[in-house]
N, C-alpha and C positions, 0 to 999 in steps of 0.2 A: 382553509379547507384543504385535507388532502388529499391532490392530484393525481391517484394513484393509476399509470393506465398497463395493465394485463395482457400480454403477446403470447400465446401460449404458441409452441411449437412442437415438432414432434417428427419423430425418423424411426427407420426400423434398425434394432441395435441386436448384434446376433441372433437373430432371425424374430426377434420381438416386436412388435407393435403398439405403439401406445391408443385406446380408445381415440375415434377421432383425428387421425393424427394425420400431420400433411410436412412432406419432405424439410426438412432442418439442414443438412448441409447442401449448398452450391458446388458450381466446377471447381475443382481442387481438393475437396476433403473425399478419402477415401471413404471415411468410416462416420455414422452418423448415430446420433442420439436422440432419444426424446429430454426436452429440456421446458421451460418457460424461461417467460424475461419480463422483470417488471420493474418500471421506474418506481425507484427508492426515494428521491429527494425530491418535495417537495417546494414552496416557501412559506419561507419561517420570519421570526421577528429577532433580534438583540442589540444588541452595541456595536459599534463600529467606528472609525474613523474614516470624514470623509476626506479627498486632499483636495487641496485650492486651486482655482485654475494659475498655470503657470506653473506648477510645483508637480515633481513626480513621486511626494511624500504627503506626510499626514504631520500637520501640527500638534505640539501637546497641547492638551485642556480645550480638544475639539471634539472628543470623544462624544457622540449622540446615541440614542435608538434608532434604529432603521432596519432596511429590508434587508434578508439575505433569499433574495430571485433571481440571483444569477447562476454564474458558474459552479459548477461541485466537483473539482477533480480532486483524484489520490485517496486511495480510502483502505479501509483493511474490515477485517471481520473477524466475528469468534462465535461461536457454538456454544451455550449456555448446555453444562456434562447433560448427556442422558432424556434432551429434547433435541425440539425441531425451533426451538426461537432464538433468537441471536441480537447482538447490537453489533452494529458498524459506524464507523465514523468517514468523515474526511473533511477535506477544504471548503470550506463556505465561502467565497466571495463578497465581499459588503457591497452592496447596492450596485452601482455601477462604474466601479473602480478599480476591475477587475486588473486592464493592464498595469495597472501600479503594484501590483502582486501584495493585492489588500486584502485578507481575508483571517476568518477566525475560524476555530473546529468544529464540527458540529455534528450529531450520534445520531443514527437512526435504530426507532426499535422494531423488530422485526417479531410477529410471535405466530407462530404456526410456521411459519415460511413466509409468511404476508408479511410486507413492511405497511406498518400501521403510524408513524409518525416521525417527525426530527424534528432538533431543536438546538440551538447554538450551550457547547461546553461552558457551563458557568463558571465564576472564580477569577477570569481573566478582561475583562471587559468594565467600563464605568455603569452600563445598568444592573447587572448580578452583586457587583461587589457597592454599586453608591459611590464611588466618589473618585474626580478624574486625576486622583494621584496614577502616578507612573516609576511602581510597579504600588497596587496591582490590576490595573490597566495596562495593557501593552497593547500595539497598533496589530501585533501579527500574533499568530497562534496557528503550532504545526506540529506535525509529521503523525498523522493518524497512525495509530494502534490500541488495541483492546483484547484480553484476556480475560477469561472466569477463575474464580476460586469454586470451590467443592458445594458453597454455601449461596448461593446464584450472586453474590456480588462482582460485577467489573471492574478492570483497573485500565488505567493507560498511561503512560508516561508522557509529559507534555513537553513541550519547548514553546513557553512564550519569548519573543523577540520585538525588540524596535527595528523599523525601519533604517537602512544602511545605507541607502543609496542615494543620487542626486547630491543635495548637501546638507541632506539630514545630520545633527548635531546631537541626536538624541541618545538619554542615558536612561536606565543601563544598556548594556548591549542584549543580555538574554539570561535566561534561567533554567534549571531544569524541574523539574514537580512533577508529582503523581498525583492524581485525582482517581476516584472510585463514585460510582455508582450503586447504588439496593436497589434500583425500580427501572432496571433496563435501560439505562442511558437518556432518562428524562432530566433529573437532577445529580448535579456533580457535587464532589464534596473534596476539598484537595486533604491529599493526604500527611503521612509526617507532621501532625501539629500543625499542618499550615504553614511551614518552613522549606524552603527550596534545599532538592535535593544537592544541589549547587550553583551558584551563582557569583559572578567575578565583582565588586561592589565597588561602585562607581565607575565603572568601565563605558565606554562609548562603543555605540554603534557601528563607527567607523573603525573600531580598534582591528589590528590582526593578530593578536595572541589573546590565548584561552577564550578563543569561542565557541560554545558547545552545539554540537550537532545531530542528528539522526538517532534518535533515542529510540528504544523499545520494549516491551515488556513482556513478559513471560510469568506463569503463575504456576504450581503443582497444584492440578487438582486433580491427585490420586488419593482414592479415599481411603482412611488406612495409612498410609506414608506418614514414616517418620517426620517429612518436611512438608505435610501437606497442608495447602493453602498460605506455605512461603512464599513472594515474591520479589522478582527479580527485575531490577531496571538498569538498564545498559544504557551507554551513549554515548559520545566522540568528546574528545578537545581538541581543537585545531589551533594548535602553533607554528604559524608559519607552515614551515615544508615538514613539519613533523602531524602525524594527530595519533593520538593516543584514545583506548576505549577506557571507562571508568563501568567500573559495576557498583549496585549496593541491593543490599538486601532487609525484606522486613518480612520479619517472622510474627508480626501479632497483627496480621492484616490489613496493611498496608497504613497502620495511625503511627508506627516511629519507623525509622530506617539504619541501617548500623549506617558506621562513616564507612564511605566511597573507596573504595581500593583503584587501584591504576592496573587494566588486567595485561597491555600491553607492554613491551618493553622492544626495541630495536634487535635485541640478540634474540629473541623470540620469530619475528615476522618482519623485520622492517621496520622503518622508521615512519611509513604513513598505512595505518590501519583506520578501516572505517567500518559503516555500512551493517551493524552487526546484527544477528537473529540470536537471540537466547531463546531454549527450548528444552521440553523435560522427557526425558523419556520414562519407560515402563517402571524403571527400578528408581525412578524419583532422583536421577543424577541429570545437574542442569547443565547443559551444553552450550555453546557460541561458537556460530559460523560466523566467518567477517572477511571482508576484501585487503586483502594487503597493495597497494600500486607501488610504483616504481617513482621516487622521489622525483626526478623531470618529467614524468608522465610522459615517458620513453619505454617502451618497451611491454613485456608481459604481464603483466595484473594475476595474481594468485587467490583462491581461498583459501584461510585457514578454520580449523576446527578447534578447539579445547575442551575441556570438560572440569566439572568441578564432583567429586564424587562426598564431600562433606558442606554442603548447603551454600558454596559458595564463598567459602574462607580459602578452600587451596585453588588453583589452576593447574592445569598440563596433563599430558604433552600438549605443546603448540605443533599438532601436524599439516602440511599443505594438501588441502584436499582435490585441488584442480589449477592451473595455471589456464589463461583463457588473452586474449586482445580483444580490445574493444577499439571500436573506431564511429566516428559519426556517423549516422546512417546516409545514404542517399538520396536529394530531392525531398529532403527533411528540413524544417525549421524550428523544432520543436527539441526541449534538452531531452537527449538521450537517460533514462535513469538507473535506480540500481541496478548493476548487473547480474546479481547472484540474491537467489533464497534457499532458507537452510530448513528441515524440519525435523524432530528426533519422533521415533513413532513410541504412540501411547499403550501399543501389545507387545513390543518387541523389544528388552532391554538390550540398549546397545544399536540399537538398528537407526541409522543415521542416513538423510535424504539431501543431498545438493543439487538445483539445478541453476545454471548460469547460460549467459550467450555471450558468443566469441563470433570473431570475424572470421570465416573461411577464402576471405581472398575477393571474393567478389558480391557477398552478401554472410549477412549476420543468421546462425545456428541458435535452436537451444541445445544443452547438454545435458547428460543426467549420469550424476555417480553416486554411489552408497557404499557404506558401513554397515558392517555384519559384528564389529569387534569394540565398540565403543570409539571410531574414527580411529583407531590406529593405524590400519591399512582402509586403499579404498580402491575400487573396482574400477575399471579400465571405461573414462567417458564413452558414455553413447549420445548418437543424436536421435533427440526427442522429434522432431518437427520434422513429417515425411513427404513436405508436399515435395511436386512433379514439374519444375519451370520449364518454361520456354527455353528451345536453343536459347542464349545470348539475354534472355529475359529473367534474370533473376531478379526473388522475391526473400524480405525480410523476413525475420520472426525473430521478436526482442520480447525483454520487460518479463523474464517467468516469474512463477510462485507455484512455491512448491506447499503441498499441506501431508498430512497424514489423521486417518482419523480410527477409529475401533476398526477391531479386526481385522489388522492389514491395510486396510483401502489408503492409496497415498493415489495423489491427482496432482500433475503440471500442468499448470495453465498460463497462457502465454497472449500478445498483442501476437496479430498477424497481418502479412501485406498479401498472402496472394489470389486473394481476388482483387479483378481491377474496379473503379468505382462507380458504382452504376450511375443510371439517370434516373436522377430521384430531388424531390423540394430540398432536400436537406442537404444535398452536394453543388458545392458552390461551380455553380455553370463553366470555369473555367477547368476543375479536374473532373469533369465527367469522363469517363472511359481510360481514365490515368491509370497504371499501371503501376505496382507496387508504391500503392499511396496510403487509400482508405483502409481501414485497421478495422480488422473480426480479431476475437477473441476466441479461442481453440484450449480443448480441455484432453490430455491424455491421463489415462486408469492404470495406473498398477495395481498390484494384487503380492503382498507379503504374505507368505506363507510360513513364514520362518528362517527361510534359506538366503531369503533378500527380494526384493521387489521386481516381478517382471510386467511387461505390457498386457494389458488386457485391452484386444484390438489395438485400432491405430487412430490419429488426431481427430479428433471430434468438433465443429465451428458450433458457440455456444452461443452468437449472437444471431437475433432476427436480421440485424440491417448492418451494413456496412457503414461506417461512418466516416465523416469528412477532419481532419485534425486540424484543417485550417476557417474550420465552425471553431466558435462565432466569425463569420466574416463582415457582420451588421454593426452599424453604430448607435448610439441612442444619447440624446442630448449632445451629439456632437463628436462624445467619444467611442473611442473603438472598443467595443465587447469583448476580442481576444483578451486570450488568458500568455501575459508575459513572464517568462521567466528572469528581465533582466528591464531596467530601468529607462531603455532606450523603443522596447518591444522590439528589437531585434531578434527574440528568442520567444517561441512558445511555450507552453507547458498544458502538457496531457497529464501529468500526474509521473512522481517515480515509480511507483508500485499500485498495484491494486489487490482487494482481497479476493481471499481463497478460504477456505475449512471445510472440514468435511464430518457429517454427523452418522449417526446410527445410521438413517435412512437413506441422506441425499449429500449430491458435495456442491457446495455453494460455492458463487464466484460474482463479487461486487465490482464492476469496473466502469470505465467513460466511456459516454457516448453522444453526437450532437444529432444525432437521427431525429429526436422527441424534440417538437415546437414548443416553445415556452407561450407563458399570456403575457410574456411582455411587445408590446410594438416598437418596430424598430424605426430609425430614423428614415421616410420614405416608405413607410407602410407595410404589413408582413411581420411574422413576427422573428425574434432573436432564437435562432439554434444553440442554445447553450451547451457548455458540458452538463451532464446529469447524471445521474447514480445509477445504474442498473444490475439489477438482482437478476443474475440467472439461476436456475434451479435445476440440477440431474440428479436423478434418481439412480441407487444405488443396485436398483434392481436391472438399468438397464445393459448391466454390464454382465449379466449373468448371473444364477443362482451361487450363493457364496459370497458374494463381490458384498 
């Protein structure tokens, strides 16, 4: 049954009012919104792999059914053209094996604005597919993302993998695939013939060359366009100290795919490119923002832009749209994730949206630059994030997403530290009142007119409750419910990205949260704070007439 619990909130936004409404932003946000927030994830049932005790991996031909009631981090969203319904995806966690970083995809469908259900991506799992060969069973399945075509079908690019870690031996190491939805992300159906978009063939898990990473996908649904309802899937190969992006393209909806071109090159950006955003702007030409770092992970980190103005056969220029440093945050345990998202707007050909965060020395900024000329040139960074610290008390803001949606409306939305963490069931009794800890989620408006995008007001907090990042803190059966990013649980994981889109009416924003009690009990009674899915919702009017 689904779970679904409702927090409606509500602020006065340029002198408006929402019926009923009662204050939305806390001390620190100048500027306030009317919004909701409603848990998205609820549990569901599929396949999974459970590991053995003693082992920080999953054996083959253990692959069973079971819960997916735990954790949900990482997620993304998309706007089905010309409503208000959407699917999102992200990390499902299997059962209770969360710190083993075990988990498969899983899509929620949202219709009205309501999330109405989820259910684990089929195609990669021994229950969907019947039978516990490996592939096409793999232990892992990642890096949520989702696009429409013109004709309401979704696509997403996938990355199945085996577990790497401990002294896992398993083969292959990973793959890349598209999968598409007809019925809102209930049922999947891989794409391409059922043929990986690429895949290293007998490779091991443990290998360090050609393993592909961080894929994404992009769709034109401009109706009308020469290329419309082409899509586009991007996504890394990492060799060693080099990674390179691959693109491929399919023009008959996502059932063949042309062969993969290599869109990087060293003389281009560097020898390690990753992290990419393909996107389409007004005149149907598809674009990729992508992170260039520095071969020792020394120094400056850049973005770059490209464009493809013939469906994705040419590339260039490769221009640098920002240079930025990243550094680990403070009094953090958790991986730091992308640093940069990219968006091309759907009115404005040529009109290009970046935002990233950099370190300023003593705490981490977002940024925001844009393209008036199809990324040729780009506009002198500004910082997005306008909180007010403390003398000597400085406060984060990481993790942006940037969207762009009809007429103009573009919206950064971002993780934020500066409220400290209240006293609340959900925050673990040792960081109460901690100070640049617990993470709100903050939503800023722009408004493209034509000329390029400016602020409409200033940061806006778009969650009800501030949440704890070192939720789960409970164990269950012994083991620990955190969510690890590394083999040891050394490292946690909130998610690298979260979604953003924005529709006719409202701009949506999917991210983590351990605020909401789960119905699972924890070991010693009470139950487990999980990560969970939260849908926020703002309206588009509260930004002003026009907006």
């Amino acid at each position: 049954m689904l779970k679904s619990i409702v927090i409606a909130s509500a602020a006065l936004a340029a002198g408006l009012a929402a019926p009923g409404a009662a204050a939305a932003s806390g001390p620190g946000w100048a500027s306030s919104v009317a919004f909701t927030n409603q848990v998205a994830s609820s549990p569901t049932t599929g396949g999974g792999y459970p590991v053995p005790p003693g082992q920080t991996f999953p054996n083959p031909g253990t692959c069973r059914a079971g819960t997916f009631d735990s954790n949900h981090s990482e997620s993304w969203l998309a706007v089905k053209p010309g409503t208000e319904d959407l699917v999102g995806n992200s990390k499902f966690f299997f059962e209770t094996y969360s710190k083993f970083y075990d988990f498969s995809l899983g899509s929620y469908r949202i219709l009205g604005g309501t999330p109405i259900g989820d259910n684990q991506v089929q195609g990669y799992d021994c229950v969907s597919t019947g039978t516990q060969a490996m592939p096409p069973s793999w232990t892992d399945l990642t890096d949520p993302n989702v696009a429409f075509d013109t004709k309401g079908r979704v696509y997403q690019t996938t990355l199945p993998f085996n577990a790497f870690w401990g002294k896992s031996t398993l083969h292959p190491n990973g793959a890349i695939d598209v999968s598409y939805s007809d019925d809102m992300g209930q049922h999947w159906v891989k794409g391409n013939g059922g043929k990986d978009l690429e895949q290293s063939p007998n490779s091991s898990a443990r290998q360090a060359g050609h393993v592909e990473d961080k894929q994404w996908i992009a769709v034109n649904d401009i109706p009308g366009n020469r290329y419309q309802d082409h899509v586009y899937a991007t996504w890394d190969v990492i060799n060693a100290k080099t990674t390179k992006i691959r693109v491929a393209v399919s023009r008959d909806r996502g059932q063949s795919f042309a062969k993969a071109i290599t869109l990087t090159s060293p003389s281009q950006s560097g020898p390690a490119n990753s992290n990419s955003y393909p996107s389409i702007d007004a005149a149907g030409n598809v674009y990729l923002g992508y992170v260039s770092d520095p071969v020792n992970g020394k120094g400056t980190s850049s973005v770059f832009v490209t464009r493809s103005t013939d469906d994705g056969v040419h590339w260039g220029p490769f221009v640098r749209a920002a240079t930025f440093t990243v550094q680990r945050l403070p009094n953090t345990t958790f991986r730091l994730g992308i640093p940069e998202s990219f968006a091309a707007s759907p009115t404005y050909p040529g009109h290009l949206y970046v935002a990233y965060e950099t370190w300023n020395g003593t705490s981490m900024d977002i940024m925001f630059t844009q393209s008036t000329d199809g990324g040729l040139t780009w506009s002198a960074p500004v910082k997005v994030n306008d909180n007010v610290d403390a003398p000597g008390q400085p406060t984060d803001q990481f993790q942006p997403e940037v969207a762009a949606g009809p007429n103009g409306a573009v919206a950064v939305a971002f993780y934020d530290r500066r409220a400290p963490c209240p006293n609340d069931p959900s925050v673990l009794p040792a960081d109460v009142g901690r100070a640049n800890f617990c993470i709100n989620t903050s939503l800023q408006a722009y408004k493209d007119t034509g000329s390029g995008a400016v602020p409409v007001g200033g940061n806006s907090r778009i969650t009800d409750f501030s949440w704890d990042p070192e939720q789960p803190g409970q164990s269950v059966g012994g083991l620990s419910q955190r969510v690890c990013a590394d083999a040891n649980c050394a490292v946690g994981f909130i998610g690298d990205y979260f979604g953003l889109a924005v529709s006719d009416h409202n701009i949506y924003a999917m991210f983590v949260s351990t605020h909401y009690p789960s119905d699972v009990t924890a070991d010693g009674g009470g139950p487990v704070y999980y990560q969970q899915q939260v849908l926020a919702t703002v309206p588009r009017s509260d930004f002003g007439t026009g907006y």
